[in-house]
Every structure is written in structure tokens, then in C-alpha cells.
N, C-alpha and C positions, 0 to 999 in steps of 0.2 A: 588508467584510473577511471574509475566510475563517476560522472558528475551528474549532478540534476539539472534539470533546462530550467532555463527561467521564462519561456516564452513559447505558444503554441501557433502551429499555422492554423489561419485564421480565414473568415471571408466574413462578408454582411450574410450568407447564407448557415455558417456554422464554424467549425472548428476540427482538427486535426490531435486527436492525442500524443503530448510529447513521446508516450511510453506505447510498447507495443504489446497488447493485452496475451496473454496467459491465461487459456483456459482449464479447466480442466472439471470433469465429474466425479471426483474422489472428494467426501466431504471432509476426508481430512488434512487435503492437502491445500486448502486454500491460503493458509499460512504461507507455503513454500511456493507457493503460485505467486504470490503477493511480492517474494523475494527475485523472483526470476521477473516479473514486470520493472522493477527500478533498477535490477542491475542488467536487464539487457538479454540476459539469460533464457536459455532453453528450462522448463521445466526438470529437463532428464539430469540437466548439468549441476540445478541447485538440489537433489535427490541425492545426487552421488556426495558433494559436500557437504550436505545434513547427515549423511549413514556417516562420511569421516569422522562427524562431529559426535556422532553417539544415538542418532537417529535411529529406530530398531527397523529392520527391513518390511516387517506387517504392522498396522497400526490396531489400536487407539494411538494419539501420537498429543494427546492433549497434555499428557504428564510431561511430558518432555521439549514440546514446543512452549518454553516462555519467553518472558523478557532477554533474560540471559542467553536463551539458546538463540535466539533471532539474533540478537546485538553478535554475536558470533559468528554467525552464517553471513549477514552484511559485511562484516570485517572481514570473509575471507573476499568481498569484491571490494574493497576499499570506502567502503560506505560507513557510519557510523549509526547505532542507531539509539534513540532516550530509551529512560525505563518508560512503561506502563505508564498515560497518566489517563486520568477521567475526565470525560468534555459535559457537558450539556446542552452545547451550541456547535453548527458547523462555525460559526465565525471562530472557536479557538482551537481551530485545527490549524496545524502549521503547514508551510506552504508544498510540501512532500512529505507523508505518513503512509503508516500502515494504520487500519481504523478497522474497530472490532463490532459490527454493527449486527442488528440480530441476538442482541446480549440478551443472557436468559443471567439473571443475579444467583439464581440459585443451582443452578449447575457451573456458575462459572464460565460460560463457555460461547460461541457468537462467529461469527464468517467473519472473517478476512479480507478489505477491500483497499484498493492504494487509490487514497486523494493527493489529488495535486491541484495546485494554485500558482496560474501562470498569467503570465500579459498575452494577451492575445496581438495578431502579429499586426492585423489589418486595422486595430486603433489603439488607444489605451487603458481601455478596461481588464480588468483581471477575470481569469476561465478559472473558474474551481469545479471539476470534477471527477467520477470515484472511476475508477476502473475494477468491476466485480469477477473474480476468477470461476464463482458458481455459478455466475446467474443461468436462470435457466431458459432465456429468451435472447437472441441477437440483438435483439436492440435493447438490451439491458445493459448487455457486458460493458459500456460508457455511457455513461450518464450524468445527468446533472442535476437531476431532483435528490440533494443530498439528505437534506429534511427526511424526506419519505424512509431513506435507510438509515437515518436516527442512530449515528455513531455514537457511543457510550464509552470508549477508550481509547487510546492512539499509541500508537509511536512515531514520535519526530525520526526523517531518517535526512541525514546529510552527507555529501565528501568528505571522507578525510581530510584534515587542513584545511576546510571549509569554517567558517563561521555557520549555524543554520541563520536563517532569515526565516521573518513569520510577517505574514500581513495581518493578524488577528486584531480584533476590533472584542472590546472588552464595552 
């Protein structure tokens, strides 16, 4: 079973992401990239369970990737995942998401990033940040200027027979 960390390694000089990024140059796959970074996953291996799921093997792949179809593709790693909701603030992202940043309202549509919100190891402050499957820079793919990527949607994703936990400040 798939669990989320609750805590990152850490130093006075930076930090260590719990999840091990997932890149990829496909614009349409950064959904499934997103999937393969919290379960642990190869790219190829959440591919192959998305076409199980009904996935078509060429894309556009925007009609088919939603709430529903992601909350499915989690479930085959034992992950759970919310519906769709809308943020306005990084403080009401929960403490593991998938975040749709880059939203354009009128096409619907936005990239794909997984934030996490963890205790850092080496004191007690909390690490919130996004792990990008697009970016198009190495020192982007982890980042923590979450503002700058101005997430506009999420999904909470937790364990199975987990409770989720949120640190949100309202």
C-alpha cells in the first residue's frame, strides 16, 4: 500500500522531496505524471493502467482525464483521491494534491503539479512544495514559489483507510 510521508529530509541548507519527480515532455500527460510521482510509480506503469481504465492510446486525453478517471487510476495504487475543488490561496491546499495551475477558465484546462506539505526533518516547520512534471527548467521540476504557479483547483489525495490531514489556515 501506497502511503504519503508526513515529513521531508531536511538541513539549514534545504530539503529533500518526499516523492521522486516524474518528468515528462508530453503536454498531455502531466496528469498521469502527477499519478506516477505519489504512487511511486514509473511513468510507463501509470500508462499501462490508464489504457486499462479506458485511456485512448493517442491523445487529446483532456475529455477523459477527470475527476473520476484520476480518483480511479489512484485507486488502482491504493490511494484515494477528492473531487475537483477550487482554491484561491496555496494555504487551502491539503497536505498531498494534485493542483491544476496554469488554468485558463475558458478552455477549462491547466498543468498538472503535486504539492505536498510536510514537516521538515531537521526542525519543526512545515516544507509545502509543488513537484512540476512539465517544467521546462531543472531547477523548476521542485519548487516552492507556489504563489508564482497560482493553483486554481486540486485534488486531496490520501491512503486508503487513511483519514486525509490538512494543515490549511483559512
Amino acid at each position: 500500500m501506497v502511503t504519503i510521508p508526513t515529513a521531508v529530509t531536511s538541513s539549514a541548507a534545504g530539503f529533500q522531496p518526499a516523492f521522486k519527480p516524474v518528468i515528462t515532455r508530453d503536454r498531455h500527460a502531466c496528469a498521469l505524471a502527477s499519478v506516477a510521482i505519489i504512487a511511486g510509480a514509473t511513468l510507463e506503469e501509470v500508462w499501462k493502467k490508464a489504457e486499462e481504465l479506458g485511456l485512448p492510446k493517442t491523445g487529446p486525453y483532456n475529455h477523459v482525464i477527470d475527476g473520476d478517471f484520476l480518483a480511479a487510476l489512484f485507486a488502482k495504487y491504493s490511494l484515494v483521491a477528492t473531487v475537483w475543488k477550487e482554491c484561491t490561496k496555496v494555504s487551502q491546499l491539503p497536505d498531498c494534491c494534485v493542483a491544476l495551475v496554469d488554468y485558463d477558465a475558458d478552455w477549462e484546462v491547466g498543468r498538472h503539479v503535486v504539492v505536498h506539505r510536510a514537516k521538515a526533518s531537521h526542525d519543526a516547520k512545515m516544507v509545502i512544495y509543488a513537484i512540476d512534471p512539465t517544467a521546462a527548467k531543472p531547477e523548476q521540476q521542485v519548487r516552492t514559489d507556489l504563489e508564482a504557479l497560482a493553483p486554481a483547483w486540486y485534488i486531496g489525495v490520501h491512503s486508503m483507510g487513511k483519514t486525509p490531514t490538512t494543515s490549511t489556515k483559512k
